[in-house]
VMD Tcl script that builds the backbone (N, CA, C; Angstrom):
set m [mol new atoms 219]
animate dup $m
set s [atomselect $m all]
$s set {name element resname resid chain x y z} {
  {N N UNK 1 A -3.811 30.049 -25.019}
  {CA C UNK 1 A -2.867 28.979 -24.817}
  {C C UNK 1 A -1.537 29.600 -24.390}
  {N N UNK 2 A -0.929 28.927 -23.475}
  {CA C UNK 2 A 0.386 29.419 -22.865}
  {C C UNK 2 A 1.259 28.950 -23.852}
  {N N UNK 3 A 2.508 29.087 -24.549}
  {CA C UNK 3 A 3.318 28.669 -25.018}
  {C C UNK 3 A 4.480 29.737 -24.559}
  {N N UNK 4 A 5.973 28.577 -25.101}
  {CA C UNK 4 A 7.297 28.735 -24.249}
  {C C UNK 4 A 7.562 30.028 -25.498}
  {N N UNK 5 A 6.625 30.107 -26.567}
  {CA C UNK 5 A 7.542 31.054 -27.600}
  {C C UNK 5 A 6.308 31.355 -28.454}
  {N N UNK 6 A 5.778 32.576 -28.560}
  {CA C UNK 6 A 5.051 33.064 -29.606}
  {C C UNK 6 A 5.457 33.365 -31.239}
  {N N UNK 7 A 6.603 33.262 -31.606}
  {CA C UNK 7 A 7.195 33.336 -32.665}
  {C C UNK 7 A 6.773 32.644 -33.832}
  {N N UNK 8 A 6.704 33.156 -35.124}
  {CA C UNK 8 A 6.450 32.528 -35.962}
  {C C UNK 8 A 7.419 31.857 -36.812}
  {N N UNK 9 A 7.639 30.152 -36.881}
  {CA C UNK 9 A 8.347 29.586 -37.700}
  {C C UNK 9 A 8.256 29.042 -38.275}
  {N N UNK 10 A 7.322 29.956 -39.235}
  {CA C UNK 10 A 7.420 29.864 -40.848}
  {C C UNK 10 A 8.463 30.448 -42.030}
  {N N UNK 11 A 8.938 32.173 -40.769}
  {CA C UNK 11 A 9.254 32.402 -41.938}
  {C C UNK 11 A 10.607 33.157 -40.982}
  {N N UNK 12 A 11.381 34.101 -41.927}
  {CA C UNK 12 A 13.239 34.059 -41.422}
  {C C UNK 12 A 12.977 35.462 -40.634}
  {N N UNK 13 A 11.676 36.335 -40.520}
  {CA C UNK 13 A 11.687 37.757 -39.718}
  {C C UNK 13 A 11.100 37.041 -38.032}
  {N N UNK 14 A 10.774 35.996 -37.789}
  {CA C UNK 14 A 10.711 35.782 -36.413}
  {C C UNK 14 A 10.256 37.015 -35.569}
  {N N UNK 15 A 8.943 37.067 -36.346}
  {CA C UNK 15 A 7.901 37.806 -35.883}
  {C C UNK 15 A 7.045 37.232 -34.845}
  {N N UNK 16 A 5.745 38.083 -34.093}
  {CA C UNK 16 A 4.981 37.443 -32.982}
  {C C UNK 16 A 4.069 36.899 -34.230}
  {N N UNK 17 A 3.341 35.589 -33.757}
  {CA C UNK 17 A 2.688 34.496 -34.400}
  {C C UNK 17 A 1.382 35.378 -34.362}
  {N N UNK 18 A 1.015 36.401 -34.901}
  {CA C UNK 18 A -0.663 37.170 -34.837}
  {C C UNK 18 A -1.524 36.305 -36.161}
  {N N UNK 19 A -2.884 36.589 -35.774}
  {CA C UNK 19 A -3.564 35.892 -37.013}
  {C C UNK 19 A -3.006 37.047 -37.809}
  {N N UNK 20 A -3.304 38.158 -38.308}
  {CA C UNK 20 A -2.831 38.585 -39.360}
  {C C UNK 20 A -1.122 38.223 -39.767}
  {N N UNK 21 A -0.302 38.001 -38.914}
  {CA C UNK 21 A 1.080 37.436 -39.243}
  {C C UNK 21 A 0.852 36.487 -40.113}
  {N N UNK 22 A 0.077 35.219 -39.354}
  {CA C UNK 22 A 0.118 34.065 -39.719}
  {C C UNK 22 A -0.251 33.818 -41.343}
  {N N UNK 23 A -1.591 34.269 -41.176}
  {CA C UNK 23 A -2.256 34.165 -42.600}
  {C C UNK 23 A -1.960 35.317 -43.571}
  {N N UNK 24 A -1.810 36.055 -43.398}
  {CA C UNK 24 A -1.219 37.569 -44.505}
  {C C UNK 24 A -0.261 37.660 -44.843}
  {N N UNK 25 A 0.888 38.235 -43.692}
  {CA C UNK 25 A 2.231 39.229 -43.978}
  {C C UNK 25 A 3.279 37.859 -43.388}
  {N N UNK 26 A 3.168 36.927 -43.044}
  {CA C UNK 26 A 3.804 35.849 -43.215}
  {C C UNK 26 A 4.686 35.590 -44.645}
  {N N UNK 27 A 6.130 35.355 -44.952}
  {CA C UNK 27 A 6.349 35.240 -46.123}
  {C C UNK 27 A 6.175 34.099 -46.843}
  {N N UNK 28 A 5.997 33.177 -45.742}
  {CA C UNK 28 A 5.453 31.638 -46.214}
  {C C UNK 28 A 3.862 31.858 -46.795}
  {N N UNK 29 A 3.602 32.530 -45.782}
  {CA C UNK 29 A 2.119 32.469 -46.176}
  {C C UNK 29 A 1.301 33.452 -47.658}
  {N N UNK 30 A 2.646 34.568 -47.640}
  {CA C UNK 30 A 2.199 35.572 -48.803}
  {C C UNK 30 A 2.237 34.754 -50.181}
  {N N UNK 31 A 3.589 33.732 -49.986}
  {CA C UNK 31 A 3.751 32.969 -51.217}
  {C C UNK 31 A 2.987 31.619 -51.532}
  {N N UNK 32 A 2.127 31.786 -50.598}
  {CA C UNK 32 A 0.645 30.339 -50.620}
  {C C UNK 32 A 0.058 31.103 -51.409}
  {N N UNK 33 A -0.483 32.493 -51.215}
  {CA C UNK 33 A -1.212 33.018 -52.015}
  {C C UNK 33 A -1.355 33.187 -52.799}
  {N N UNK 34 A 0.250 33.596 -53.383}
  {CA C UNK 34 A 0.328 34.044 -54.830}
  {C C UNK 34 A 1.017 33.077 -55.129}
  {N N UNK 35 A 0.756 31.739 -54.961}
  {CA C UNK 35 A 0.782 30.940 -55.938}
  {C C UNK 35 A -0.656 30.546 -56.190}
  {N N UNK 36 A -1.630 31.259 -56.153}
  {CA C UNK 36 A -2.778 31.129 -56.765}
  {C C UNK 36 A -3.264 32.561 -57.512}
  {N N UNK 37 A -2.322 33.113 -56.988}
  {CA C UNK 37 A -2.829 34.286 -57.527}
  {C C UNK 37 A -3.338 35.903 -56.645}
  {N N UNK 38 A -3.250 35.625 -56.006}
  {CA C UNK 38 A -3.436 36.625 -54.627}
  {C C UNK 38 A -2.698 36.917 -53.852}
  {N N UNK 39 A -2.709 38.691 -53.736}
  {CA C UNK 39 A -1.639 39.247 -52.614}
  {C C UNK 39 A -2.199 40.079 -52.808}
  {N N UNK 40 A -2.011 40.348 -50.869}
  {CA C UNK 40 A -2.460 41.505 -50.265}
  {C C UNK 40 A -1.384 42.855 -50.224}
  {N N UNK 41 A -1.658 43.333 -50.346}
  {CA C UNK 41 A -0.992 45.262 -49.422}
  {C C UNK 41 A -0.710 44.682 -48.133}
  {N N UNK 42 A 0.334 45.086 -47.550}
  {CA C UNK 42 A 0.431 45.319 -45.632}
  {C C UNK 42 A -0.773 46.237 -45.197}
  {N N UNK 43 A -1.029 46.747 -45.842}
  {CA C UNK 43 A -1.832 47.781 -44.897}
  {C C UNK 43 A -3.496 47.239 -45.190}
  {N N UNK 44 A -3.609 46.078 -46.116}
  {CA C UNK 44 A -5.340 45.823 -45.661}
  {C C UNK 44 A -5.669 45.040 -44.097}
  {N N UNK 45 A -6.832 45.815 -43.808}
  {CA C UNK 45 A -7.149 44.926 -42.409}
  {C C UNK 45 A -7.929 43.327 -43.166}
  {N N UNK 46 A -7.823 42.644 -42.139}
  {CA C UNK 46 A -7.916 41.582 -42.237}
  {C C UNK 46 A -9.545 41.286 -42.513}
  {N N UNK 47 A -10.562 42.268 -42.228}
  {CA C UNK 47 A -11.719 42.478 -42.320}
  {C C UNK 47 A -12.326 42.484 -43.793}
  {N N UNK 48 A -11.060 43.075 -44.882}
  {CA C UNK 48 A -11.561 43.536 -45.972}
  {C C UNK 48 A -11.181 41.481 -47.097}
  {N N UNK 49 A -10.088 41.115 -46.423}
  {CA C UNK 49 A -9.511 39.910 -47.145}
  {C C UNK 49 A -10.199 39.185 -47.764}
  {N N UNK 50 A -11.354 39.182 -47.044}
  {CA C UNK 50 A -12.712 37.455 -48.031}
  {C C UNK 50 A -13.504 38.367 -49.572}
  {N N UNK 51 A -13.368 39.824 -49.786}
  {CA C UNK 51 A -14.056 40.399 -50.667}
  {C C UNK 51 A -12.564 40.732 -51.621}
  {N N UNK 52 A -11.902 41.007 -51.302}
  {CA C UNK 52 A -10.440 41.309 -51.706}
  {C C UNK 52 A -10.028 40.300 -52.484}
  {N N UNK 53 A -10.328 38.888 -52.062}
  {CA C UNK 53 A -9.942 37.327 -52.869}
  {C C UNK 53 A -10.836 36.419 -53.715}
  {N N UNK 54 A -12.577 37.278 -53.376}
  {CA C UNK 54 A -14.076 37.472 -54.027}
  {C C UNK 54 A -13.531 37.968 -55.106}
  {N N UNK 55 A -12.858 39.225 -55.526}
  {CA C UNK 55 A -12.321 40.330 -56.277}
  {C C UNK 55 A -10.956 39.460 -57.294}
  {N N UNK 56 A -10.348 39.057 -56.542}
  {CA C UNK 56 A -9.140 38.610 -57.201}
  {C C UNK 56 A -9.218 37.676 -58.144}
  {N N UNK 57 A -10.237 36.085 -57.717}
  {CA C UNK 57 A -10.101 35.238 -58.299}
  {C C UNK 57 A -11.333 34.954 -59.211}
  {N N UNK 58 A -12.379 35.639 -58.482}
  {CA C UNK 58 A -13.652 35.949 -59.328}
  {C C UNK 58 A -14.251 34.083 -59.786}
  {N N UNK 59 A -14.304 33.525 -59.152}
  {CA C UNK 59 A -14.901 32.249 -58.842}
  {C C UNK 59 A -15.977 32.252 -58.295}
  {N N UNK 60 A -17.430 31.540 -57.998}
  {CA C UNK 60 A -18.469 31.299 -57.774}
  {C C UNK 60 A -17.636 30.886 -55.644}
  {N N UNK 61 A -16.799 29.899 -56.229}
  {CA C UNK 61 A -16.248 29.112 -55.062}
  {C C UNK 61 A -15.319 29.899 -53.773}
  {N N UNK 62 A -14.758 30.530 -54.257}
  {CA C UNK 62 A -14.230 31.717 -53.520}
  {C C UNK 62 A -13.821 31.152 -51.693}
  {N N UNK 63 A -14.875 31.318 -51.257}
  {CA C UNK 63 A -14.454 30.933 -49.668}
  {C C UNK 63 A -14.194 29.291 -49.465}
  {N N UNK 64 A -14.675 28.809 -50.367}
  {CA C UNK 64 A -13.990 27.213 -50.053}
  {C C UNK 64 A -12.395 27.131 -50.244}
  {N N UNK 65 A -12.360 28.059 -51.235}
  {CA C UNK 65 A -10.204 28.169 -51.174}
  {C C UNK 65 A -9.641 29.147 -50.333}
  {N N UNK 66 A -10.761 29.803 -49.740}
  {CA C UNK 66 A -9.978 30.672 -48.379}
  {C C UNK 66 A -9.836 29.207 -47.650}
  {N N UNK 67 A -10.952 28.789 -47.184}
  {CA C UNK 67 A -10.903 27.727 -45.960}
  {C C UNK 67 A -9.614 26.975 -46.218}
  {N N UNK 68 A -9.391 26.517 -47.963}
  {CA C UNK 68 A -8.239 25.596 -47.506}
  {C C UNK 68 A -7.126 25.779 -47.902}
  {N N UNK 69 A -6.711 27.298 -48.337}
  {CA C UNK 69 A -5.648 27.622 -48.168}
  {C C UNK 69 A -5.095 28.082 -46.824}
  {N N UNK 70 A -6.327 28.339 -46.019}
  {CA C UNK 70 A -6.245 29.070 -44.451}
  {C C UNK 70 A -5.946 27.871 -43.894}
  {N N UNK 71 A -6.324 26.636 -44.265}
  {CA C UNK 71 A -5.616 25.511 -43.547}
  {C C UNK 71 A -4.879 24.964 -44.133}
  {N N UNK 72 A -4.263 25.160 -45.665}
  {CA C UNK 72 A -2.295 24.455 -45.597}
  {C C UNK 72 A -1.523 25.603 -45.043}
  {N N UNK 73 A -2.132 26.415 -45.017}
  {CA C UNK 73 A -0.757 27.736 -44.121}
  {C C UNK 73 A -0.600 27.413 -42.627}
}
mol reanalyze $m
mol bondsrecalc $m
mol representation Tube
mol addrep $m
């Protein structure tokens, strides 16, 4: 998609809008997390995140609160 501005405005570092921005190192988005309880390191790849939050919250349910925390962020 073409857009006039790749920037992310969520949060006050007006960073490029990357999926890892968006959903990770976002500060809007770090504090979705850990208001459940989860935070990442900067340095995990985005590959390791669905076993990382498997790990964290230790729920049966696990990827149904990725899905919808990945969609209020």
């Amino acid at each position: 998609m073409i857009l006039h501005s790749y920037t992310c405005e969520l949060c006050i570092l007006q960073r490029e809008e990357t999926l890892r921005h968006l959903f990770l190192r976002c500060n809007f988005a770090k504090s979705c997390w850990q208001s459940i309880g989860v935070s990442f390191p900067n340095t995990m790849f985005p590959t390791r995140v669905v076993s990382h939050v498997k790990r964290s919250l230790q729920l049966p349910f696990y990827m149904e609160i990725i899905i919808i925390m990945s969609w209020c962020i």
